[in-house]
C-alpha angles and dihedrals in degrees: 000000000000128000096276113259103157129058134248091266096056085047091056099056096045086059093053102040093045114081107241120235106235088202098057087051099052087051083052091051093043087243125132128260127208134194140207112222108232101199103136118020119056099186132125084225095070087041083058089046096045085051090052094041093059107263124147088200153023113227104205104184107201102180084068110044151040100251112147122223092239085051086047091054096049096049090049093049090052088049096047084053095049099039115243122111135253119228118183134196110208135221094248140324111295139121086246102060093047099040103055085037094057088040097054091053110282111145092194145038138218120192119191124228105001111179119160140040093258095051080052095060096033076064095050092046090054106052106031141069129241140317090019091049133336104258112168114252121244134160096241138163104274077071092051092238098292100143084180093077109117107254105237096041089049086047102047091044089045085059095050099050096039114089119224114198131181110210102226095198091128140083090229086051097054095036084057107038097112094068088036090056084052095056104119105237095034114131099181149011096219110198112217088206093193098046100046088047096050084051090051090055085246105106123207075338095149102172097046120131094231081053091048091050090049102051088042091056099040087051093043080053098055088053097049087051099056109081139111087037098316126137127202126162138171133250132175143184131218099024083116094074096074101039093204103050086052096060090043091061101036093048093054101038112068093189103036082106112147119072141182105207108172158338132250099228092048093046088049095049096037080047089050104036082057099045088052091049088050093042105050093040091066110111 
């Protein structure tokens, strides 16, 4: 936090007037999160459905879609309605990217390959506001447009309420996670599962015990991280694809929290493939 230079009352209306981030809430309560993957259809109508369904956020994975900003900043505004938050991957590490993303409504995010201590606090730089980083200000619609709101209170509870999270999907970023988990301003260590485990020459290999090793160090990390007021967790994609070695993990790992669970092309086609079967097989 910044050297306080706003009162309790001004506080007090950043806070209402800024969305929360229910992620960010449950990692503060110890409780698990869990995302819907939107890779497919960009509509108000499936944030509406992920909402309903149960979701605390919405994973929109941009380094691997064509999603338009402008797409980007309808289906955030619709999230931050409807409360569930938007969380972005984004193409690759720079202020840009960040920058337009935070400022169209995203409430986290998601970093690839990051493999070193300085890619860490570039991160951090780039998403949030000083003096934890050095984010660009702009009135947007987390704030619900109230320009009003005094600088340093929007900004400190914009801090508090945006997820920063370093993608581990590398073996330098495994081999120094250690020094990255220690990176003041980082939220959460994120495993790219497939990725690291393609790296690791064990492919979607989930119950390996290279995979096991991995998520135990990058977890004992996190811990060890979270001292002197810090808070670092752990969140991961793609462990849902083998059911028991999700609840392995999760069950092991007190502070493996965040998870992307599913997308919404894959859960369409896996719903409908069932219902046919059901359905033909009627006498």
């Amino acid at each position: 936090m910044a050297t306080k230079s706003y009162s309790d009352e001004q506080l007090a209306v950043a806070k209402a007037s800024i969305r929360p981030n229910l992620v960010m809430d449950k990692i503060r309560a110890g409780e698990r999160s869990f995302s819907a993957g939107m890779q497919t259809y960009y509509t108000s109508e499936v944030v509406h459905i992920m909402k309903r369904s149960g979701f605390e956020s919405i994973h929109i994975n941009l380094e691997h879609s064509q999603m338009s900003m402008e797409t980007l900043n309808t289906i955030c505004c619709a999230a931050l309605a409807h409360e569930i938050t938007p969380i972005v991957v984004v193409p690759k590490l720079s202020n840009d990217w960040c920058s337009r993303c935070l400022d169209i409504g995203v409430q986290g995010i998601v970093a690839p390959r990051i493999s070193t201590k300085e890619q860490a606090e570039e991160l951090v730089k780039y998403t949030k506001y000083r003096p934890i980083g050095e984010r660009p200000y702009m009135v947007q619609p987390q704030m619900q447009y109230e320009a009003g709101i005094q600088f340093n209170a929007a900004m400190d509870t914009l801090n508090s309420n945006t997820l920063t999270m370093a993608m581990i999907e590398t073996l330098d970023g495994l081999e120094n996670i250690e020094e990255i988990a220690k990176v003041p301003g980082l939220d959460v260590l994120f495993i790219g599962t497939f990725d690291l485990s393609d790296e690791m020459g064990i492919t979607g290999q989930w119950q390996h015990p290279k995979m096991e090793a991995a998520v135990e160090r990058i977890c004992a990390a996190a811990k060890a991280a979270s001292v002197d007021g810090n808070l670092v967790t752990v969140g991961a994609g793609g462990l849902y694809l083998d059911p028991v070695a999700f609840k392995k993990y999760a069950a092991k790992h007190d502070n493996l929290l965040t998870f992307m669970v599913g997308r919404d092309r894959d859960l369409l086609y896996s719903t409908f493939k069932d219902h046919y079967k059901f359905v033909s097989n009627v006498d």
